[in-house]
N, C-alpha and C positions, 0 to 999 in steps of 0.2 A: 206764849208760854208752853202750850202743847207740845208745838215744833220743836223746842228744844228740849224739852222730856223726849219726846219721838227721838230724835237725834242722838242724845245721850245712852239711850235702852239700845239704837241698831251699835252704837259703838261699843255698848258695854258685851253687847251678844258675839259680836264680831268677833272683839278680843281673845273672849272665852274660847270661843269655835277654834280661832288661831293655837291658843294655848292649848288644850285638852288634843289639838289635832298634832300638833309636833310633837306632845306627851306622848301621843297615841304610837305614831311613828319611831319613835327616840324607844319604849319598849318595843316593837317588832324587828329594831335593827339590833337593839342589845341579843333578843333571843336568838338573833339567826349568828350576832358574833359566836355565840358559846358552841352551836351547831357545828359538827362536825361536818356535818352534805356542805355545810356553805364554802368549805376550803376544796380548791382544786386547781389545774397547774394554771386556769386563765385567770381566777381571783388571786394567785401570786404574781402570776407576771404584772398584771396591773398595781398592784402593790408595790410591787419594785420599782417600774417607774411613776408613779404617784411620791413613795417616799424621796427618789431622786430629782424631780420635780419642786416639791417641798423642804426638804430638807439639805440636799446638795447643792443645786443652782443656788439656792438664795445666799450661801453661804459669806461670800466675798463679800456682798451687800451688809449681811449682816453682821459681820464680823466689825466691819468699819463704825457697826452703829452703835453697836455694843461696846467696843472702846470708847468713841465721842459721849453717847451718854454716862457709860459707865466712869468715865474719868469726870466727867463734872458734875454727874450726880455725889461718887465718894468724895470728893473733894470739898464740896457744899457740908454735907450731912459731916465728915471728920472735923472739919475747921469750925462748925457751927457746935459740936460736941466739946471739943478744947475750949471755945469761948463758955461755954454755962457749965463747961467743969465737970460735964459729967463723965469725964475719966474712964470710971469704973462699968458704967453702963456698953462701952465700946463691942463688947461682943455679942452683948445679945442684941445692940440694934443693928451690926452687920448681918448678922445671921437672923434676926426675927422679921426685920425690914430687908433688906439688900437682897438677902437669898429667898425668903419662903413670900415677902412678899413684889417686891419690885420687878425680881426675874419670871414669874411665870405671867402679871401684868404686862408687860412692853411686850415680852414675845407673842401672847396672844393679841396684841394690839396690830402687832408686823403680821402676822401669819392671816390674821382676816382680813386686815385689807389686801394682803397678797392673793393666797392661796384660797381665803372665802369667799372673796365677790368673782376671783376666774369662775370657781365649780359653778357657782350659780349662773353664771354666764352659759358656763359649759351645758349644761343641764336645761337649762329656758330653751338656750338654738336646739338643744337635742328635740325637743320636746315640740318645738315649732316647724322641726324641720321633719317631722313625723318619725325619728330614729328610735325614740323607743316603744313605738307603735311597733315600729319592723321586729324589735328583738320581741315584742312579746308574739307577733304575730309568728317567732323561728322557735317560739318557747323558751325562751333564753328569759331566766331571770335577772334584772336589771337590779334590783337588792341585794345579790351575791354579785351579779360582774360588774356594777357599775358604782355601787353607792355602799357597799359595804368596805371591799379597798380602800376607796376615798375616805372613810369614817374611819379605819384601824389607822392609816396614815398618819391623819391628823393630830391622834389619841400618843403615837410613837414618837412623830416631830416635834410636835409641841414639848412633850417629856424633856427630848433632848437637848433640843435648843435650848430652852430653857436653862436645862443642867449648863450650857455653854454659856451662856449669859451669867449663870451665875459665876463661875467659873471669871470671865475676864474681870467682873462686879470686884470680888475676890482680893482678884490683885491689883485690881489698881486700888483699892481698899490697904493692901499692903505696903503700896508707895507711897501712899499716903499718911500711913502712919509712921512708916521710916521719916519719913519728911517735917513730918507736926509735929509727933511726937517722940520720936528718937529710939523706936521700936525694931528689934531683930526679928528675924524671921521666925528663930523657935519660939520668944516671945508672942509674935503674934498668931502660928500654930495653933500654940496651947490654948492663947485667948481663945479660939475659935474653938478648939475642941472643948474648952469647957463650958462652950455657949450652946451647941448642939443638945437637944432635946429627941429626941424619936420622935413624938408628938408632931412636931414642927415637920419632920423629913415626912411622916404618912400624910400630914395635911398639903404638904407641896408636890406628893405625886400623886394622893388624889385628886388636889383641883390640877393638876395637869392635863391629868386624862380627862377629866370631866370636861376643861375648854379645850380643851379639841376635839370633842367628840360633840358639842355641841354646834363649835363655830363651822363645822363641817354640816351637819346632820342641816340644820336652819337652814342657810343656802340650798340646800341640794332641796330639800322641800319644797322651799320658795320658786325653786327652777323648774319640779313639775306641774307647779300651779300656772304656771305660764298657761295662755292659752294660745291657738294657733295664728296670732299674727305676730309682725315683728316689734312692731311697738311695746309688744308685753316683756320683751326682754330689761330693757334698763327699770320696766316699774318693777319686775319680779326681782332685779337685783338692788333696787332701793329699797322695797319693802324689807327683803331678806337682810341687808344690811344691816337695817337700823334695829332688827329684831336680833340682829348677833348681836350687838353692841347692848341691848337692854339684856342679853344672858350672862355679857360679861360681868355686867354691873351686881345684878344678884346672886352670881356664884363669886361673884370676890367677897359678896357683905352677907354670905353664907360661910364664907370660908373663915372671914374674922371672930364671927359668931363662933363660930366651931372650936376657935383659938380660947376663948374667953370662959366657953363654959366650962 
């Protein structure tokens, strides 16, 4: 019985330490975003190809994914709305579901197991391979050229994408109604615009920015905790994984909460 009290207390310590230390990190990288020192033309360039890396390459891919789901998710949710008649309710569940919440879900779903388990990848070898030992040993802060880029990226793509997923959500939302419901185009406009909320558009770009600045920030953590053998790579990117995936969770059932009050 001891043993597992003991067990319980180093787990529940663990946690903490975990959480309070990406706290800790997540404000030191917010203050150096606002920092003016922290921009210069190597923290752009890396920016540049970080967002083209993230946001560009994946494009094709996600284009394809965002039609297939977007067409059989609207398609579900309109045909399931005509069957229990809720007619009338049509705009606010495209726009309170489809846009503010479904689209910024799936693409941060894509984007961390893309772009989140690389950096931590990227970041563990860095870190094994003695590379940011070298920059700190050239004075080069790795907070400004390494991990902050990678952090404004995320905070940018995610936005985007996002907006582009909702965007195809949208219309095949519109196809769909032409098709069930016998809906024109200005009619279904209007539905949308009268379903638009402010409310609704500040909650979907700030949890925008919030999961990407998290599902980046976690990894890259997880990557310096690596220690210097190779094996520690796959654990630092499991660990970091499953701790993106528990951010997602609470900042979406923060976000609902936020809808509510």
């Amino acid at each position: 019985m001891n043993r597992i009290i003991e067990n319980i207390g180093h787990a529940t310590i663990n946690i903490s330490k975990s959480f309070f230390d990406t706290l800790s990190f997540a404000v030191k990288m917010t203050f150096k975003m606002f920092d003016k020192k922290s921009y210069n033309s190597a923290t752009t360039s890396v920016l540049i190809n970080q967002i083209y890396f993230t946001s560009v390459e994946i494009l094709p891919l996600f284009i394809i994914v965002s039609v297939i789901l977007g067409t059989l998710i609207m398609g579900i949710v309109l045909q399931t709305i005509k069957n229990l008649g809720l007619d009338q309710y049509l705009g606010n569940i495209l726009m309170g579901f489809a846009v503010t919440e479904l689209s910024p879900f799936v693409t941060v779903l894509l984007l961390a197991l893309r772009s989140g388990s690389a950096i931590n990848t990227e970041i563990a070898t860095m870190k094994v391979s003695k590379e940011l030992d070298s920059l700190k040993s050239f004075h080069i802060d790795a907070n400004i050229y390494l991990f902050l880029p990678r952090i404004i990226n995320g905070m940018i793509s995610l936005v985007l994408l996002s907006g582009l997923f909702s965007i195809v959500l949208l219309t095949s939302g519109f196809i769909f109604s032409k098709t069930i419901f016998g809906m024109g185009l200005s009619t279904y406009s209007n539905l949308l615009a009268n379903s638009v909320h402010l409310s609704d558009i500040v909650i979907l770009f700030v949890k925008g920015l919030t999961f990407g600045f998290f599902i980046i920030l976690i990894p890259i953590r997880h990557g310096m905790g690596a220690s210097y053998e190779l094996t520690s790579i796959p654990i630092s990117v499991l660990h970091g994984m499953i701790r993106v995936f528990i951010a997602i969770v609470i900042i979406e059932v923060l976000s609902l909460i936020a809808r509510f009050i």
